[in-house]
C-alpha positions, 0 to 999 in steps of 0.5 A: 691512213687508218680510214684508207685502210677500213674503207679498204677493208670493207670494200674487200668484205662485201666483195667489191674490187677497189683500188685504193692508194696504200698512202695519201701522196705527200703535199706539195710544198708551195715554194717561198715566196721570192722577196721582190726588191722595192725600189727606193722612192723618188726624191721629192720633186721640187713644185716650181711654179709654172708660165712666166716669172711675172705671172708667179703667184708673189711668196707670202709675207712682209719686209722688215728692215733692221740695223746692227753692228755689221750694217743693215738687213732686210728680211722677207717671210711670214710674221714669226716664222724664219726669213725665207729671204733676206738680203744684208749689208755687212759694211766692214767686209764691203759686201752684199749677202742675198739668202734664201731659206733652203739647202743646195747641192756642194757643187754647181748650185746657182742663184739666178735673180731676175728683175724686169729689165734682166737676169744674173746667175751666181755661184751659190752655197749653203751658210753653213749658219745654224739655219739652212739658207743657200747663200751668194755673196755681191760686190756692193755695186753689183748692177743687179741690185740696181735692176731689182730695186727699178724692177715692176713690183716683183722680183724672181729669185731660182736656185737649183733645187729649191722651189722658186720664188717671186717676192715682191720688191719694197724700199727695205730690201733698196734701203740695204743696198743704198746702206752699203753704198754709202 
């Protein structure tokens, strides 16, 4: 305001006629910003692999076969690293367990098994164990573990949610079965 008003002054003093404003005008103000809603990322899509089951690339690892006191089991995975699929007889309950790492929904989840001359789907859910595996529990003459154990060298197993696996098909996971039928 002060230089207005000398520059004002001078101007007036040498004679000249100037309109000067008496006050510079107010700023705009710059609105805020309006905060914009970021939408929540995207689950994470489960990679499933593509083309036909037989064409999967197998799941890495090796089988390993143990007995205990409720029967035998098969586990298939990486050396020293969590099951990613196992299969168990429990010979008290009369039972096979198939499991595969991971968790399912509550509801609807199912398990389907696909061997070369067929496939089942199951009902499946979460062990509720200490380690997160979706689990289906087979009557132990269920025909599908006589198709996985002919099966050509691989077997498939997709649950909802979970990426998909072909494993490759070794006498420990028919050992397991033949334990719990005889």
């Amino acid at each position: 305001m002060r230089i207005t008003f000398a520059f004002s002054a001078i101007l007036l003093a040498s004679g000249c006629s100037a309109v000067v404003p008496s006050q510079t005008p107010a700023p705009t103000e710059t609105p805020a910003p309006v905060p914009t809603l970021v939408p929540a990322p995207a689950p994470a899509l489960v990679s499933q692999p593509s083309g036909d089951w037989t064409d999967w690339p197998l799941a890495q690892g090796d089988w390993v076969y143990r007995k205990d006191d409720r029967g035998s089991i098969a586990l298939f995975g990486a050396p020293n690293a969590e099951a990613t699929f196992m299969i168990r007889c429990d010979q008290g309950r009369n039972q096979l367990f198939l499991s595969r790492e991971g968790v399912v929904a509550d509801s609807g989840a199912q398990m389907t098994l696909r061997a070369s001359s067929g496939l089942q789907s199951y009902p499946t859910r979460n062990s509720g164990g200490p380690l997160n595996y979706a689990a289906i529990a087979l009557p132990v003459n269920d025909y599908m573990m006589d198709r996985i154990a002919f099966s050509r060298g691989r077997f498939a197993v997709e649950t909802s949610g979970l990426p998909s696996l072909a494993i490759p098909i070794w006498p420990e996971f028919t050992r397991v079965v033949e334990d719990c039928r005889s």
